[in-house]
C-alpha positions as protocol buffer text, in pm:
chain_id: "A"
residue {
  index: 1
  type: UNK
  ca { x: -9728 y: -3368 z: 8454 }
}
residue {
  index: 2
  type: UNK
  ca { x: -9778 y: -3182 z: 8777 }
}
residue {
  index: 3
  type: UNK
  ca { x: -9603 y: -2810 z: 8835 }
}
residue {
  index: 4
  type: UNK
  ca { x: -9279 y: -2792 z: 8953 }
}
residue {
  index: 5
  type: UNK
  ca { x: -9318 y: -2765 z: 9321 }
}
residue {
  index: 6
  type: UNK
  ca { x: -9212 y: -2453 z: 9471 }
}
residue {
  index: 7
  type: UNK
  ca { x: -8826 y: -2394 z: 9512 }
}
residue {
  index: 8
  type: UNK
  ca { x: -8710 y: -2693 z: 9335 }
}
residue {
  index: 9
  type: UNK
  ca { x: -8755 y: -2970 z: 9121 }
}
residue {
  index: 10
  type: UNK
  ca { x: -8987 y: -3248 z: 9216 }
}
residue {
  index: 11
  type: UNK
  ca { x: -8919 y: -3563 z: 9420 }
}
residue {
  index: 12
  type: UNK
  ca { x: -9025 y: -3904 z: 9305 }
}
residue {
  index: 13
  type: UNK
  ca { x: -9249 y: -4101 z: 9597 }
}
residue {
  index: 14
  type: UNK
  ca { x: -9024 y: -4443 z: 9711 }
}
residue {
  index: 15
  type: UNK
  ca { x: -9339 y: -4650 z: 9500 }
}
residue {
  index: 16
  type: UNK
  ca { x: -9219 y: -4446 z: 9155 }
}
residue {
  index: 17
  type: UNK
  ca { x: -8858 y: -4495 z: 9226 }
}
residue {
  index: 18
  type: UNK
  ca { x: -8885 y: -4861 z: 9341 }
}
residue {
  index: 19
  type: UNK
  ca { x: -9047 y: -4909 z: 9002 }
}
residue {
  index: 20
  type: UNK
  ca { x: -8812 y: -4746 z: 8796 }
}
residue {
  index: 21
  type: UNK
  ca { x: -8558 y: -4914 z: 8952 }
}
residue {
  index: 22
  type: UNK
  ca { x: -8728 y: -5245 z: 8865 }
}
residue {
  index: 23
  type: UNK
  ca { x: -8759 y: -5125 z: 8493 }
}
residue {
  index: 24
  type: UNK
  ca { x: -8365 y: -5060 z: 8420 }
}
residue {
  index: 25
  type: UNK
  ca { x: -8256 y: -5380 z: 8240 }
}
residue {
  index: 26
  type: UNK
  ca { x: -7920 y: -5518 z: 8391 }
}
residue {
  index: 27
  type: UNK
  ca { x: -7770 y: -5516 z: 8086 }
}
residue {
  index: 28
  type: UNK
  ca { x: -7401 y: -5407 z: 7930 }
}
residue {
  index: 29
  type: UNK
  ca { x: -7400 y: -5031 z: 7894 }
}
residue {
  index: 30
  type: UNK
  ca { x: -7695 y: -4951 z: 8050 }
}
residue {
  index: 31
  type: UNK
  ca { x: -7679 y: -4728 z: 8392 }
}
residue {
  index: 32
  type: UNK
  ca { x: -7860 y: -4559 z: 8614 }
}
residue {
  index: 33
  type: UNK
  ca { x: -7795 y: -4241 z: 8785 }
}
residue {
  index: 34
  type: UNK
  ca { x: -7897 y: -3896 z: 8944 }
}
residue {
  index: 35
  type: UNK
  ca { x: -8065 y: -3664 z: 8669 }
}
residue {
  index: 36
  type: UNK
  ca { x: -8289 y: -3344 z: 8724 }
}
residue {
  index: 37
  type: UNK
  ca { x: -8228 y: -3453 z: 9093 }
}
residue {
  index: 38
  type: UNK
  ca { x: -8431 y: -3781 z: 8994 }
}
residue {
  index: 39
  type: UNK
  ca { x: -8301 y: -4087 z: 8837 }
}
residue {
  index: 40
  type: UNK
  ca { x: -8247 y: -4158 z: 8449 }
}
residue {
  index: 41
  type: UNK
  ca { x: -8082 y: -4423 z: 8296 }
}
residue {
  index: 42
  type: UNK
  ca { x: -7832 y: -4426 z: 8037 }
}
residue {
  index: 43
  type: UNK
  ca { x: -7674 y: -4686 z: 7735 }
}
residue {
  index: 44
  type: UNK
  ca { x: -7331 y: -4538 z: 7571 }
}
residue {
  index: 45
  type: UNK
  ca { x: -7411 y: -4232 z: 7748 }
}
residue {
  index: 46
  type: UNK
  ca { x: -7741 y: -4163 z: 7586 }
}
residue {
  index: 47
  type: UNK
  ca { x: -8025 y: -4113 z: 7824 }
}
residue {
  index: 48
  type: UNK
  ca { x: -8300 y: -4344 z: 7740 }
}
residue {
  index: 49
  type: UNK
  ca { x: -8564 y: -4310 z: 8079 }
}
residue {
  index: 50
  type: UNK
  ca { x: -8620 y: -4122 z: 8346 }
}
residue {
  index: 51
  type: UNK
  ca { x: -8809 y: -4039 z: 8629 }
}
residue {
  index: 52
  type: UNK
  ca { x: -8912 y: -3679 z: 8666 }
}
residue {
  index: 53
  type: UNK
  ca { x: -9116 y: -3667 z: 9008 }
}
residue {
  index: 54
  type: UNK
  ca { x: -9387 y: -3964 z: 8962 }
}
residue {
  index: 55
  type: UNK
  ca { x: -9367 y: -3885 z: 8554 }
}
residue {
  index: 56
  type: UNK
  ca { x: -9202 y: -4142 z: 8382 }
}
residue {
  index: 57
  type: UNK
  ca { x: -9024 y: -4040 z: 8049 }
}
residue {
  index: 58
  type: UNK
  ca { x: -8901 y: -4246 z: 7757 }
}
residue {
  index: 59
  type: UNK
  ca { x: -8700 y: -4175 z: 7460 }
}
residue {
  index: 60
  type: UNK
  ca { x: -8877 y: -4301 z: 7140 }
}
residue {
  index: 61
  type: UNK
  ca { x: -8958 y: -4200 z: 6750 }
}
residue {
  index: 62
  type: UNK
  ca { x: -9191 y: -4035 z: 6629 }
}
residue {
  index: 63
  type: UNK
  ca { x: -9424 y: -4325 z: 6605 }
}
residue {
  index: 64
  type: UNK
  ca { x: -9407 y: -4409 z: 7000 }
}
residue {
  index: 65
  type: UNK
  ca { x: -9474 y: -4063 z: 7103 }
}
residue {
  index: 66
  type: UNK
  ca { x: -9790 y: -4054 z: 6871 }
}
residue {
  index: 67
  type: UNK
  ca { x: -9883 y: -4384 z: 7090 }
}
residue {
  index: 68
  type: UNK
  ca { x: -9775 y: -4245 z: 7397 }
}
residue {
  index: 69
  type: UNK
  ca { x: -9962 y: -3909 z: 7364 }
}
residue {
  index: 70
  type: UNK
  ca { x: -10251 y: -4136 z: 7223 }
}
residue {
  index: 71
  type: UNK
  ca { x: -10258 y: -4349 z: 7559 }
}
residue {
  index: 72
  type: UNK
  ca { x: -10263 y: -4045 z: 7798 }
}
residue {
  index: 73
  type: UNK
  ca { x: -9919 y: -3942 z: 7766 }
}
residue {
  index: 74
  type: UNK
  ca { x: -9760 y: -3607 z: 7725 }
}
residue {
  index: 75
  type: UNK
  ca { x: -9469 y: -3400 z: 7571 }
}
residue {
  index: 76
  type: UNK
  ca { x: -9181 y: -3417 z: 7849 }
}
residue {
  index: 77
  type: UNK
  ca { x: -9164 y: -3055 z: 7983 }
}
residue {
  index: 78
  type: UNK
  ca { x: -8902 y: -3062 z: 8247 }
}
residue {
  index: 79
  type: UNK
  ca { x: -8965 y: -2667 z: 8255 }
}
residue {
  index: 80
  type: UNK
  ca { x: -9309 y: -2557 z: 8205 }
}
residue {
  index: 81
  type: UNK
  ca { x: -9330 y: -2469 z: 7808 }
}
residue {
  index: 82
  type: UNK
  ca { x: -9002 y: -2613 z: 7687 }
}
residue {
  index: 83
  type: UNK
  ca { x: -9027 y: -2964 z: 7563 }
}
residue {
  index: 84
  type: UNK
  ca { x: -8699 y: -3169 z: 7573 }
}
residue {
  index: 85
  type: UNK
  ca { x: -8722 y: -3262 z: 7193 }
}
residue {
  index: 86
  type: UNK
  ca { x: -8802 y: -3694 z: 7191 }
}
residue {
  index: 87
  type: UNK
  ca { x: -8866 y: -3754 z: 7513 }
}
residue {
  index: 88
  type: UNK
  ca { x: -9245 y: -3809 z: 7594 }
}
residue {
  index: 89
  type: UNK
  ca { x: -9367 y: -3960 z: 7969 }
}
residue {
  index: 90
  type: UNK
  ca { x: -9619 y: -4235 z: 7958 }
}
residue {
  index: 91
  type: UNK
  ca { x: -9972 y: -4174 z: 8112 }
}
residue {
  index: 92
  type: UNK
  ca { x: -10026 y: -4114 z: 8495 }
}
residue {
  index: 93
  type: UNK
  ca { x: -10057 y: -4438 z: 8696 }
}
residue {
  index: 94
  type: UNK
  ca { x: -9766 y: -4602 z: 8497 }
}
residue {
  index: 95
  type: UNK
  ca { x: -9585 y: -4748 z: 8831 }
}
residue {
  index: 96
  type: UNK
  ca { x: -9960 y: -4953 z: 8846 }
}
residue {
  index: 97
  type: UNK
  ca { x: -9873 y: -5147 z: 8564 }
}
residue {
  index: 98
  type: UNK
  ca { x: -9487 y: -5197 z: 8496 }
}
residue {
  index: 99
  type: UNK
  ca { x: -9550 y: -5447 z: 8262 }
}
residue {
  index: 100
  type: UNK
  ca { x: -9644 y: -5201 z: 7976 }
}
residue {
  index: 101
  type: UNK
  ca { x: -9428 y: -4962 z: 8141 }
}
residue {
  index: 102
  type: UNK
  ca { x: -9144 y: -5213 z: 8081 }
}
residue {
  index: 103
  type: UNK
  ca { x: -9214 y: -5270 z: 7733 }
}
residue {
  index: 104
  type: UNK
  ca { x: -9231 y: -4842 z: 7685 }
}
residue {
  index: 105
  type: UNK
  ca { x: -8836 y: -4831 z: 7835 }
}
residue {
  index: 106
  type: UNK
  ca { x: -8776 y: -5196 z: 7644 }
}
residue {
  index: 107
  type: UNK
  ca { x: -8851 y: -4978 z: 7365 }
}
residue {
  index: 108
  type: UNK
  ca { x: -8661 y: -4693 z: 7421 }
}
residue {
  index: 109
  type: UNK
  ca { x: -8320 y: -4838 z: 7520 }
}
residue {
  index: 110
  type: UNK
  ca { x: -8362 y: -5035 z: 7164 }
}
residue {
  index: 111
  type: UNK
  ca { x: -8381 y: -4697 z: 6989 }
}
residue {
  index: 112
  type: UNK
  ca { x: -8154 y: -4490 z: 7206 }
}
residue {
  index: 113
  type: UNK
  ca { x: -7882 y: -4785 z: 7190 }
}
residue {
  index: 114
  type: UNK
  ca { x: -7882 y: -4727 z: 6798 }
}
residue {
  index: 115
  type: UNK
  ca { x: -7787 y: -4407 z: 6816 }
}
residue {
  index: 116
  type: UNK
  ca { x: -7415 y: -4299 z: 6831 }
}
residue {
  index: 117
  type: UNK
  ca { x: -7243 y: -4294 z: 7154 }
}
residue {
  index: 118
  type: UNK
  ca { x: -7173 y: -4002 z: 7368 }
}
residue {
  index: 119
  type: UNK
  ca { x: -6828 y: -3866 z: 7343 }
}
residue {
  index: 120
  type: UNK
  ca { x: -6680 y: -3805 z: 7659 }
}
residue {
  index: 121
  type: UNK
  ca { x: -6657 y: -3415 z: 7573 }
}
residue {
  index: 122
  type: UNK
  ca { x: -6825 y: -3214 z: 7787 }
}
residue {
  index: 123
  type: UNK
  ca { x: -7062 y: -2975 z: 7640 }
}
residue {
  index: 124
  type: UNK
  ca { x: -7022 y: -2600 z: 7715 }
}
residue {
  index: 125
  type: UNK
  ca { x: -7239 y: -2300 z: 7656 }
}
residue {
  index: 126
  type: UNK
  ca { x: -7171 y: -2049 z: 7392 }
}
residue {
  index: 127
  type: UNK
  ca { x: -6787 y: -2035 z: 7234 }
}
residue {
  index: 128
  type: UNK
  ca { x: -6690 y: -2049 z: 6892 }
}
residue {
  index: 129
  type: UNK
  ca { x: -6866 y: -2256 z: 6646 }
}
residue {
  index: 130
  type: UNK
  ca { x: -6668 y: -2460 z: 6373 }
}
């Protein structure tokens, strides 16, 4: 993934975003929608993919980030050293072939939409704890 550029957080080129765009099935639940001042889309308010400047990221197992990482791709590091935990972004070059980036966010809405919805709670910092 390339640095964050200087005084912000990186821009996906038009190519990137008109291929994520392509890749987010029109199906119930999911949507799409601003995220890191990119685009990520969402089933039962889970975020499944994302864009992240050109990086594409996808929420998998364990298993698909051991074949992600093993095809070229890396650890999703929206800030330099601090992994978001299961999300990994496929290998450079990705918007080239959508077809096995399709089946990469195919894979990842299956998973994500397994998991339990998102309560409509918004989540603050710090407070009490139960």
């Amino acid at each position: 993934m390339s640095p964050m550029p200087a005084g912000g957080m990186p821009r996906p080129s038009e190519g990137a975003l008109a291929a994520f765009q392509s890749l987010v099935p029109d199906v119930a639940g999911v949507t799409a929608r601003p995220m890191f001042g990119n685009r990520a889309a969402f089933v039962n308010g889970n975020m499944f993919a994302g864009l992240f400047g050109d990086a594409l990221f996808v929420r998998v197992d364990s298993d698909g980030r051991q074949r992600l990482l093993a095809e070229g791709g890396s650890d999703f590091e929206p800030m330099p050293g601090r992994p978001m935990r299961g999300y990994t972004c496929l290998a450079p070059g990705w918007e080239l072939a959508v077809g096995p980036a399709r089946e990469w966010v195919d894979r990842a809405l299956t998973y994500v939409a397994a998991l339990p919805p998102k309560s409509g709670a918004p989540r603050g910092r710090g407070g009490a704890k139960a």
